[in-house]
N, CA, C and O atoms as a Maestro MAE file, in Angstrom:
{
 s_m_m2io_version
 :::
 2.0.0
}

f_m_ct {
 s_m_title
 :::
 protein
 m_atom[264] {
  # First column is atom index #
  i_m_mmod_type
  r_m_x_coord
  r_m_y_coord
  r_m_z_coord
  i_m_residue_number
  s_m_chain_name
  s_m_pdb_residue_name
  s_m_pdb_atom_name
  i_m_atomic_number
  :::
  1 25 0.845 -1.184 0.000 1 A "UNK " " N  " 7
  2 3 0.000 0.000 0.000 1 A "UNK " " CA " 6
  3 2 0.882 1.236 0.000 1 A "UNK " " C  " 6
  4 15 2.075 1.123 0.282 1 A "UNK " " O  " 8
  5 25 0.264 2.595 -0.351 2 A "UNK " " N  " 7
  6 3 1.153 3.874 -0.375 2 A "UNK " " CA " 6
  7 2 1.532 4.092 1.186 2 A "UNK " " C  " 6
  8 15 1.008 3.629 2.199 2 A "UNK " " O  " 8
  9 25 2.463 4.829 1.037 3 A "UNK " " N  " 7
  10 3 3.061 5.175 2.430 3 A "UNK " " CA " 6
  11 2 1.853 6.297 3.453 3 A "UNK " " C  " 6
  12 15 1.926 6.470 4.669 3 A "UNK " " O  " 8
  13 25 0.929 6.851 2.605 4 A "UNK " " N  " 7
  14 3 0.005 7.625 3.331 4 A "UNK " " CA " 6
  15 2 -1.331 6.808 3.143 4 A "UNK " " C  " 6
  16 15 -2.021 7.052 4.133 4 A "UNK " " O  " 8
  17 25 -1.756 6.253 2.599 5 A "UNK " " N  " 7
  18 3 -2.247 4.907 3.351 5 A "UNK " " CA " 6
  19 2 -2.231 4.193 4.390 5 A "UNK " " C  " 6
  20 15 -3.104 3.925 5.215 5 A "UNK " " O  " 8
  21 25 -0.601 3.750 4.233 6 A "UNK " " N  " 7
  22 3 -0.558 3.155 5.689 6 A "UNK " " CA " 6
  23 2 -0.514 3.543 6.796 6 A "UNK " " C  " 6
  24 15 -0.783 2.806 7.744 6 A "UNK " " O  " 8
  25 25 -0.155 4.828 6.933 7 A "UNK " " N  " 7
  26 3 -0.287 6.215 7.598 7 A "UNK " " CA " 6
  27 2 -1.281 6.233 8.227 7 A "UNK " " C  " 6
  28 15 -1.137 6.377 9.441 7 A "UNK " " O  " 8
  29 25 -2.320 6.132 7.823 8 A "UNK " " N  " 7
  30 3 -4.038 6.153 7.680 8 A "UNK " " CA " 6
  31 2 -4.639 4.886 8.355 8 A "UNK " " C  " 6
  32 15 -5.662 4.908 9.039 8 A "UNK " " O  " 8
  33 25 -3.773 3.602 8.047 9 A "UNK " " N  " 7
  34 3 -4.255 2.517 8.893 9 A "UNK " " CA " 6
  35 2 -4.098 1.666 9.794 9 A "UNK " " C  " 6
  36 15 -4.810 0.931 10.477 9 A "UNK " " O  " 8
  37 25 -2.397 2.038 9.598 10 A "UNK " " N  " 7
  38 3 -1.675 1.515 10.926 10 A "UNK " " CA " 6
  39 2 -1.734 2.208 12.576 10 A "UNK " " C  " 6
  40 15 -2.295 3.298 12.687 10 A "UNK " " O  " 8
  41 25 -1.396 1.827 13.296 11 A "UNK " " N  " 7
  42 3 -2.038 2.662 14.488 11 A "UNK " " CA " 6
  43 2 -0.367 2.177 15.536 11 A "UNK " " C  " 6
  44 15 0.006 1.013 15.392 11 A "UNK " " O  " 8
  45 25 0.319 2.921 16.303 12 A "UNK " " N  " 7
  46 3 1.615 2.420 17.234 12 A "UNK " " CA " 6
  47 2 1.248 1.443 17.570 12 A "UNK " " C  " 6
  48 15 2.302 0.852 17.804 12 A "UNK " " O  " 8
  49 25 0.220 0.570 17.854 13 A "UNK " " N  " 7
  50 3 -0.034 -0.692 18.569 13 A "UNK " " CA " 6
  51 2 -0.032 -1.631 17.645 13 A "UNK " " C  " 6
  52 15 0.046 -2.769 18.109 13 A "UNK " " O  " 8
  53 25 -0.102 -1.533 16.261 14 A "UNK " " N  " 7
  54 3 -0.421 -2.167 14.877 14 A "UNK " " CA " 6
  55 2 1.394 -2.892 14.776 14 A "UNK " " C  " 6
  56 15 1.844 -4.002 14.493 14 A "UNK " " O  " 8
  57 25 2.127 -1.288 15.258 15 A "UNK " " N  " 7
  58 3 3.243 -1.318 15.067 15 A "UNK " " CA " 6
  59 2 4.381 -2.212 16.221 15 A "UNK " " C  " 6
  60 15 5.438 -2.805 16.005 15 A "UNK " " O  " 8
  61 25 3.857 -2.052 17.060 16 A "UNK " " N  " 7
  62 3 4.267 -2.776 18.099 16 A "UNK " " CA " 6
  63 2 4.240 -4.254 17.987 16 A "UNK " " C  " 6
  64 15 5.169 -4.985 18.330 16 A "UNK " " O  " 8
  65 25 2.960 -4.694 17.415 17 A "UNK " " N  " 7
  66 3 2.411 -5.741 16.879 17 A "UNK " " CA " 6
  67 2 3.215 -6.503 15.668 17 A "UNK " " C  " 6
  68 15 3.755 -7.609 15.657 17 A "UNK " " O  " 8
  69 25 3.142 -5.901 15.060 18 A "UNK " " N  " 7
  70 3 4.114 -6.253 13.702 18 A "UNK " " CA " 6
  71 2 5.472 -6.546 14.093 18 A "UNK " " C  " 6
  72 15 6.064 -7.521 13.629 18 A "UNK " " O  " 8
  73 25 6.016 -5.720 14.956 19 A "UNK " " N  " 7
  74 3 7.447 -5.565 15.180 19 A "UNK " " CA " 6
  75 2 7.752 -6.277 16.390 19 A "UNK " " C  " 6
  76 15 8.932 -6.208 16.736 19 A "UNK " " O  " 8
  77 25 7.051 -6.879 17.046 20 A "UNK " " N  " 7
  78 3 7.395 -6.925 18.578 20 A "UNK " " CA " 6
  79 2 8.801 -8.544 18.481 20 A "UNK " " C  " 6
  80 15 8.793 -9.286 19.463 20 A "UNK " " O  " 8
  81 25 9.452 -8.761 17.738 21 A "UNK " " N  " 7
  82 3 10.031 -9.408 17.687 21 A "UNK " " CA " 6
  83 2 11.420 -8.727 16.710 21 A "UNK " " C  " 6
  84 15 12.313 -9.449 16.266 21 A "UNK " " O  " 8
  85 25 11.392 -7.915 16.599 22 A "UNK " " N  " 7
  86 3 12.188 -6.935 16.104 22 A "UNK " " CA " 6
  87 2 12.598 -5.624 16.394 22 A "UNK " " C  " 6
  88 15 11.943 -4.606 16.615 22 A "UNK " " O  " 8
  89 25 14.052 -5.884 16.343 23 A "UNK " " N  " 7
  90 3 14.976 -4.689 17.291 23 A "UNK " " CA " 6
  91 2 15.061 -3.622 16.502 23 A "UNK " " C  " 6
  92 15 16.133 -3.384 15.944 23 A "UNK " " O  " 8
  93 25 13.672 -2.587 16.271 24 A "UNK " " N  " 7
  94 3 13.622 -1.272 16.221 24 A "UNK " " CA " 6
  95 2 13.244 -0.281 16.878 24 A "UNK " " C  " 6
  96 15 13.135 -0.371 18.100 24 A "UNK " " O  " 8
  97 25 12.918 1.065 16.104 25 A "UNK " " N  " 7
  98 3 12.188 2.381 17.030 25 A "UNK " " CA " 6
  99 2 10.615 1.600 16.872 25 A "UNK " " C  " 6
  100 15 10.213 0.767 16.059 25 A "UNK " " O  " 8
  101 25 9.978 2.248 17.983 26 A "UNK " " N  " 7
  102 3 8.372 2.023 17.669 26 A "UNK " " CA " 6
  103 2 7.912 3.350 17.898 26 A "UNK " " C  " 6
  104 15 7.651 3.708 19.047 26 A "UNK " " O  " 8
  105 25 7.826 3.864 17.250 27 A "UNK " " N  " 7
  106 3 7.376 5.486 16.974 27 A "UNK " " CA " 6
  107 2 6.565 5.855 15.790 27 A "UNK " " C  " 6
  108 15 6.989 5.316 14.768 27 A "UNK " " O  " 8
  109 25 5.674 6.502 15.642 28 A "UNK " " N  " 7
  110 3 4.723 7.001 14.185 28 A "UNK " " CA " 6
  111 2 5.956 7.143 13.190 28 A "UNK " " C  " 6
  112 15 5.565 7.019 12.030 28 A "UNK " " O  " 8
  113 25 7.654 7.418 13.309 29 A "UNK " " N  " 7
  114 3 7.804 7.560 11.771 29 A "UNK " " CA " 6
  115 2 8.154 6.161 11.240 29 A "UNK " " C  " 6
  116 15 8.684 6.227 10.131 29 A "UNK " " O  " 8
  117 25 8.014 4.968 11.694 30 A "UNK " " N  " 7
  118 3 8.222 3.688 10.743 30 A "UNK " " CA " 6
  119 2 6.818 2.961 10.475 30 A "UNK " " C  " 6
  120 15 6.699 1.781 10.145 30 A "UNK " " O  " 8
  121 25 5.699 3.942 10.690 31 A "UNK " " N  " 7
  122 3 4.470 3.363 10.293 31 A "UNK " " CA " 6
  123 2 4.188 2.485 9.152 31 A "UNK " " C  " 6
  124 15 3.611 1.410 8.984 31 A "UNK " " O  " 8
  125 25 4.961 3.549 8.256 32 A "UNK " " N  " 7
  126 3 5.028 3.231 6.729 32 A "UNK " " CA " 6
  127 2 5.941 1.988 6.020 32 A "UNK " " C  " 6
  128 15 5.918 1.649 4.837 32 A "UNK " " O  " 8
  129 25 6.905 1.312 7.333 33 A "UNK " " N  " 7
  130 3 7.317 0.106 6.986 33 A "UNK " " CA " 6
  131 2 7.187 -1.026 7.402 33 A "UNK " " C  " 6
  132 15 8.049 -1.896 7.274 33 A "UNK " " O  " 8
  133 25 5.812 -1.219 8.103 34 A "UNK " " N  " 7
  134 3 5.698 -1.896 8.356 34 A "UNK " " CA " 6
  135 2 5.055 -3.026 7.961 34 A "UNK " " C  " 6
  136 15 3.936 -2.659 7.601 34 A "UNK " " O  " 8
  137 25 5.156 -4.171 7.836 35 A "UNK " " N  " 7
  138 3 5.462 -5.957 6.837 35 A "UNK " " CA " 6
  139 2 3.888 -5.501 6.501 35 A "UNK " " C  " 6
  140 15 3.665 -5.599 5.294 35 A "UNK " " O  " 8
  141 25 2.794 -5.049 7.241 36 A "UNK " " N  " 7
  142 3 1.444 -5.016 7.169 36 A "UNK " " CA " 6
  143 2 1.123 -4.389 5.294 36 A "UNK " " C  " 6
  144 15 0.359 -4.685 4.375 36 A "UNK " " O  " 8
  145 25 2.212 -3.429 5.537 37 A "UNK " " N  " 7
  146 3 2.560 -2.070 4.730 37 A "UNK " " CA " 6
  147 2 2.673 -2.623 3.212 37 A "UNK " " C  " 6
  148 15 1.965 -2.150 2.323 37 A "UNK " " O  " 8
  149 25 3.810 -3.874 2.927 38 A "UNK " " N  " 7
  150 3 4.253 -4.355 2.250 38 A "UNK " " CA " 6
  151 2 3.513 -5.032 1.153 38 A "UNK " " C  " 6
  152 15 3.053 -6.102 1.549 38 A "UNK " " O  " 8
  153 25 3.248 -4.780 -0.060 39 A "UNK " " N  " 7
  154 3 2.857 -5.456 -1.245 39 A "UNK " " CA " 6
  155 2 3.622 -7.118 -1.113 39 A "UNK " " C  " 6
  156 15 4.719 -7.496 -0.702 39 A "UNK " " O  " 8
  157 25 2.847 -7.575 -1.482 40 A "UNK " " N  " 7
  158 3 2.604 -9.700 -1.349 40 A "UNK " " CA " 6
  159 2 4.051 -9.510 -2.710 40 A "UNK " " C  " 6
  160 15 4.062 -8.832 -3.738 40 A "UNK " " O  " 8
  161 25 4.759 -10.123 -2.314 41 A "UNK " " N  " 7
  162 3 6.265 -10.270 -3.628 41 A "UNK " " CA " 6
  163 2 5.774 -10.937 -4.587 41 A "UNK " " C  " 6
  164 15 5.991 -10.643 -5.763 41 A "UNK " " O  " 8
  165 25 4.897 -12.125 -4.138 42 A "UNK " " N  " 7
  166 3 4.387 -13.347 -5.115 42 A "UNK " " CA " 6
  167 2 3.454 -12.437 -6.421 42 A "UNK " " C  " 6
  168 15 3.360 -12.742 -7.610 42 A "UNK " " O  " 8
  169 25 2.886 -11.330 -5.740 43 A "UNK " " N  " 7
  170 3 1.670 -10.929 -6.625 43 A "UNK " " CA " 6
  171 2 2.714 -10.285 -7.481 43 A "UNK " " C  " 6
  172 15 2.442 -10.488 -8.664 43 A "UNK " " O  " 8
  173 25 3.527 -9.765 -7.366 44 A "UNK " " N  " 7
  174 3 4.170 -8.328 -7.839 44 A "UNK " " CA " 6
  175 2 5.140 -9.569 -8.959 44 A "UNK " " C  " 6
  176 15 4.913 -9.628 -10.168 44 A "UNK " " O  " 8
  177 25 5.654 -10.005 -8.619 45 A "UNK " " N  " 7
  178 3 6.353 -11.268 -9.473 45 A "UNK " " CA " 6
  179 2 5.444 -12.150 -10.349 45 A "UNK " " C  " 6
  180 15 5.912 -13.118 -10.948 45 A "UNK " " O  " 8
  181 25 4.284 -11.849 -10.414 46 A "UNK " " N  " 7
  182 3 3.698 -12.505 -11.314 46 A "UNK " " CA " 6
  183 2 3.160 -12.253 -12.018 46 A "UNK " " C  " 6
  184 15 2.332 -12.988 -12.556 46 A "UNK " " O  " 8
  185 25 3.436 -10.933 -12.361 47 A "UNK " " N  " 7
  186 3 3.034 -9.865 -13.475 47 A "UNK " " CA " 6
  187 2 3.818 -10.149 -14.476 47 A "UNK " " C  " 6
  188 15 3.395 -10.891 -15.362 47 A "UNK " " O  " 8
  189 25 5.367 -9.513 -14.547 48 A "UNK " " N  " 7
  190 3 5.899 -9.930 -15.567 48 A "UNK " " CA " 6
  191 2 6.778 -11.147 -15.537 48 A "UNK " " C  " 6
  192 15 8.004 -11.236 -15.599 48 A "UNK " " O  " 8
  193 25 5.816 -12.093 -15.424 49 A "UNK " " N  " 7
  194 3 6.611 -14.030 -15.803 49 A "UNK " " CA " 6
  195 2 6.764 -13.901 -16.940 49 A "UNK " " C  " 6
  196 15 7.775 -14.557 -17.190 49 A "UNK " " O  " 8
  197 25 6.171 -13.179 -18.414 50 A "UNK " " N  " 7
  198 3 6.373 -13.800 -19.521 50 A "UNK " " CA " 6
  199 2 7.956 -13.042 -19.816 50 A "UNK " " C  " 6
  200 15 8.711 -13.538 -20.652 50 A "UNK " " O  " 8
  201 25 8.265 -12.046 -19.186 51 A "UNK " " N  " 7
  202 3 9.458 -11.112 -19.576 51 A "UNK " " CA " 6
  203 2 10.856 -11.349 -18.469 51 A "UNK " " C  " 6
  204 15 11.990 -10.986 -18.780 51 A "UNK " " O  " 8
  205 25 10.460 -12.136 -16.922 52 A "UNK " " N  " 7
  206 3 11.272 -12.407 -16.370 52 A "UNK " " CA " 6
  207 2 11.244 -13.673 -15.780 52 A "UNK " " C  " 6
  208 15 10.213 -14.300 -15.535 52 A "UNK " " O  " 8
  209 25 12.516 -14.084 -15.529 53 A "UNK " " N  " 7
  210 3 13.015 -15.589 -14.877 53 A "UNK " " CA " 6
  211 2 13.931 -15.223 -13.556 53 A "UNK " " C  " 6
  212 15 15.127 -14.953 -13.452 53 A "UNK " " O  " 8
  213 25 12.860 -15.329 -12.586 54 A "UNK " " N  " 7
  214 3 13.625 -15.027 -11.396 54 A "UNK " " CA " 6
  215 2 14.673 -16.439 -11.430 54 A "UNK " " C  " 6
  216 15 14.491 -17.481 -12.061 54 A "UNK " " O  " 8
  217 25 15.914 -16.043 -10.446 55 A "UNK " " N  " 7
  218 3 16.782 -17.256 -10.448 55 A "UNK " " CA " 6
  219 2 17.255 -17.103 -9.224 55 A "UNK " " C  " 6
  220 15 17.980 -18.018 -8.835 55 A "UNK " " O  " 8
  221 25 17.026 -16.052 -8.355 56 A "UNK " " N  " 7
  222 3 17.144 -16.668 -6.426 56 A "UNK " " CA " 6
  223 2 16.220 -15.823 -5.766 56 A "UNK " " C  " 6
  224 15 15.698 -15.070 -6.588 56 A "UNK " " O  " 8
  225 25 15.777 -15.629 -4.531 57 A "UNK " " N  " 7
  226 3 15.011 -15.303 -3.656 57 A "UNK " " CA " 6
  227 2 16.123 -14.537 -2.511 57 A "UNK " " C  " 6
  228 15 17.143 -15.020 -2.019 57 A "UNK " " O  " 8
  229 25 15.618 -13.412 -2.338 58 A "UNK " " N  " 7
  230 3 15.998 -12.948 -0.988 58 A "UNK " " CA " 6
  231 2 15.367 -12.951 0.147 58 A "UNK " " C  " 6
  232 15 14.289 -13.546 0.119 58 A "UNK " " O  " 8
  233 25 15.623 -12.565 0.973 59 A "UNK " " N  " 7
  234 3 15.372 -11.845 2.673 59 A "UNK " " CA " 6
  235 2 15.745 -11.196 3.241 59 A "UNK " " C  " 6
  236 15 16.888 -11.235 3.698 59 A "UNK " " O  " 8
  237 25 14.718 -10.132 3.479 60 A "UNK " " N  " 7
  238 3 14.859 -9.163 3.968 60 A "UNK " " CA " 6
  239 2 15.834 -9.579 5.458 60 A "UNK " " C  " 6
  240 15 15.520 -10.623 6.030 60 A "UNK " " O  " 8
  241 25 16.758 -8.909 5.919 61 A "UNK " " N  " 7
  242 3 17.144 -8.839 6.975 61 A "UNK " " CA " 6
  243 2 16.956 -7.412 7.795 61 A "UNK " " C  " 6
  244 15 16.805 -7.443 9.016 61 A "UNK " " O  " 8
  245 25 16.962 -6.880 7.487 62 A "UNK " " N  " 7
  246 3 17.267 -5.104 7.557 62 A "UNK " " CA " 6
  247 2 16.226 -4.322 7.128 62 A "UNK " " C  " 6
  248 15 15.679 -4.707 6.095 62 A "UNK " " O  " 8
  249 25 15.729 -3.140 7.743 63 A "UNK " " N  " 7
  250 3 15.107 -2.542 6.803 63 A "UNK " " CA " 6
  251 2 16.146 -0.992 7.315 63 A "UNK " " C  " 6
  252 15 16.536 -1.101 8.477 63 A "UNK " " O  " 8
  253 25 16.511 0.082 6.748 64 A "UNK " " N  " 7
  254 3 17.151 1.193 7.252 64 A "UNK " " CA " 6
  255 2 16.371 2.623 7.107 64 A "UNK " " C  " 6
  256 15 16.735 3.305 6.149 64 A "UNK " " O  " 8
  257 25 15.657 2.994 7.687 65 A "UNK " " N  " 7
  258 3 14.801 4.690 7.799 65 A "UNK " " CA " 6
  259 2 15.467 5.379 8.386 65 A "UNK " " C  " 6
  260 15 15.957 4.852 9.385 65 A "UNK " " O  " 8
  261 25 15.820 6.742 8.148 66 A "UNK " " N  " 7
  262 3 16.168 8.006 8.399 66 A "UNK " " CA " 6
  263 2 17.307 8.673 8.126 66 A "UNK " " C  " 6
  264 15 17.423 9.855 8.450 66 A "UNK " " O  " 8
  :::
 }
 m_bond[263] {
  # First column is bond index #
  i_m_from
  i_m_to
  i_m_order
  :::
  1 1 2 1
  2 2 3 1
  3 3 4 2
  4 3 5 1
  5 5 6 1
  6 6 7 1
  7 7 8 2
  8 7 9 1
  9 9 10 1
  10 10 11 1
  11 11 12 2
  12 11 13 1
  13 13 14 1
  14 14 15 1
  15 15 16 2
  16 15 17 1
  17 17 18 1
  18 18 19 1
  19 19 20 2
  20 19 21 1
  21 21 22 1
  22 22 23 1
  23 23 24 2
  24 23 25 1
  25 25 26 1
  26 26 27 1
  27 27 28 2
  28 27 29 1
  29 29 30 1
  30 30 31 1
  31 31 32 2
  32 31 33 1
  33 33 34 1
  34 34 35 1
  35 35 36 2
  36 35 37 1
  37 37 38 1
  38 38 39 1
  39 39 40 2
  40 39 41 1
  41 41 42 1
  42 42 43 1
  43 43 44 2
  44 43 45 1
  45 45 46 1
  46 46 47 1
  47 47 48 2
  48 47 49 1
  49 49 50 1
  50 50 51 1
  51 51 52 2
  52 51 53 1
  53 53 54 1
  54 54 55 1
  55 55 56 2
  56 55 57 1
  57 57 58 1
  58 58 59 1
  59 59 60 2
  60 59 61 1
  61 61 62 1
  62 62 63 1
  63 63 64 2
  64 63 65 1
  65 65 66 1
  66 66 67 1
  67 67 68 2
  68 67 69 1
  69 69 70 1
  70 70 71 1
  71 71 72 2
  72 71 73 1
  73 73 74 1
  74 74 75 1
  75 75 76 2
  76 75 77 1
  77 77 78 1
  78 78 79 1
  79 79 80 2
  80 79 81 1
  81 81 82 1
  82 82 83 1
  83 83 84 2
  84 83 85 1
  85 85 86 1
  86 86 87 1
  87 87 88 2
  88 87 89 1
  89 89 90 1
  90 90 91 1
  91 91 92 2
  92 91 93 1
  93 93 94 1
  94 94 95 1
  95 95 96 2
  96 95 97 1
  97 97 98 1
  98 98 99 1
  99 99 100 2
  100 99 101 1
  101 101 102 1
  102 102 103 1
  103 103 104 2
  104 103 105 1
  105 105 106 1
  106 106 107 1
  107 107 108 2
  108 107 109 1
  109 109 110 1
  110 110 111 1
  111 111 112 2
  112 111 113 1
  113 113 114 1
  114 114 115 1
  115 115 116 2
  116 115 117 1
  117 117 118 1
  118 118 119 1
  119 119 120 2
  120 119 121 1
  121 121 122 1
  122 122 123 1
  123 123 124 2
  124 123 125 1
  125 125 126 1
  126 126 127 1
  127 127 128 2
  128 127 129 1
  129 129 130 1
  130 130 131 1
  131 131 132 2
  132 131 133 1
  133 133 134 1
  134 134 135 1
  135 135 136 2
  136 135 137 1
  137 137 138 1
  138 138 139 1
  139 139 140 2
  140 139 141 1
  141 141 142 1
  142 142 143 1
  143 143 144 2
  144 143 145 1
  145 145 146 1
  146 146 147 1
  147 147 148 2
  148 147 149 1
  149 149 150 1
  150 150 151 1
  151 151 152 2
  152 151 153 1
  153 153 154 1
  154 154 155 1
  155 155 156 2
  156 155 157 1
  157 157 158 1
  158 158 159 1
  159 159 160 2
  160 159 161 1
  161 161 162 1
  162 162 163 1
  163 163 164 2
  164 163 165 1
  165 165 166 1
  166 166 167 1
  167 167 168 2
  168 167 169 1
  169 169 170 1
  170 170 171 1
  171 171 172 2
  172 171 173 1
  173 173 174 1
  174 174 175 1
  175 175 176 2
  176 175 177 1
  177 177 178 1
  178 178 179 1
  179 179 180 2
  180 179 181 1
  181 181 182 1
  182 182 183 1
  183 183 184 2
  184 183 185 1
  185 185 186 1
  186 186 187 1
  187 187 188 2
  188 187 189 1
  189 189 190 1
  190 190 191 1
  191 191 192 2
  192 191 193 1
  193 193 194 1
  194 194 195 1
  195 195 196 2
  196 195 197 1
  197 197 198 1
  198 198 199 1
  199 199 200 2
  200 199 201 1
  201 201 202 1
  202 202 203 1
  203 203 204 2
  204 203 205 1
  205 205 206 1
  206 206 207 1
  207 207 208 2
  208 207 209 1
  209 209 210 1
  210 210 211 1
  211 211 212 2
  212 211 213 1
  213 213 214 1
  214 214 215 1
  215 215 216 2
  216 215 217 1
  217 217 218 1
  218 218 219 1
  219 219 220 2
  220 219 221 1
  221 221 222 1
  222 222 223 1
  223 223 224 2
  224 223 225 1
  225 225 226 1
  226 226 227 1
  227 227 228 2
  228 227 229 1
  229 229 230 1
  230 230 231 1
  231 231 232 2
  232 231 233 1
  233 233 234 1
  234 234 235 1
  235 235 236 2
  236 235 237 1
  237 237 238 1
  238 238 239 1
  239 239 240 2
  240 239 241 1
  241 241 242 1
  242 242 243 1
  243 243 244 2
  244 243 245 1
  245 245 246 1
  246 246 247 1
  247 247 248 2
  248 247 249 1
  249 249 250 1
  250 250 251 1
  251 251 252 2
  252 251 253 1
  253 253 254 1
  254 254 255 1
  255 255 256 2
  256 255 257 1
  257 257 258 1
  258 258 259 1
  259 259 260 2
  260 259 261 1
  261 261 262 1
  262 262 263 1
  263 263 264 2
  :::
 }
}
């Protein structure tokens, strides 16, 4: 979703929630990154199959704001 979207639907407790197993800030400015936040990879990758051949997968480890 857009970053003022998520803005709009996430709430600090959303965030707490999402994150509570992860060593960040929990403050309104990482609203906007949070996994809730995040477009599905599978959907977004399956648009252009006829033009691309994925050949490895990542993971996220990190995310870096500010």
């Amino acid at each position: 979703m857009s970053r003022s979207r998520a803005k709009r639907t996430f709430s600090l407790a959303d965030a707490a929630f999402q994150t509570k197993h992860v060593e960040c800030r929990k403050d309104p400015g990482i609203i906007d990154e949070l996994p809730g936040a995040c477009k599905n990879i599978d959907r977004i990758m399956a648009h252009p199959r006829d033009l691309v051949k994925p050949v490895h997968t990542f993971t996220q480890v990190m995310c870096a704001k500010g």
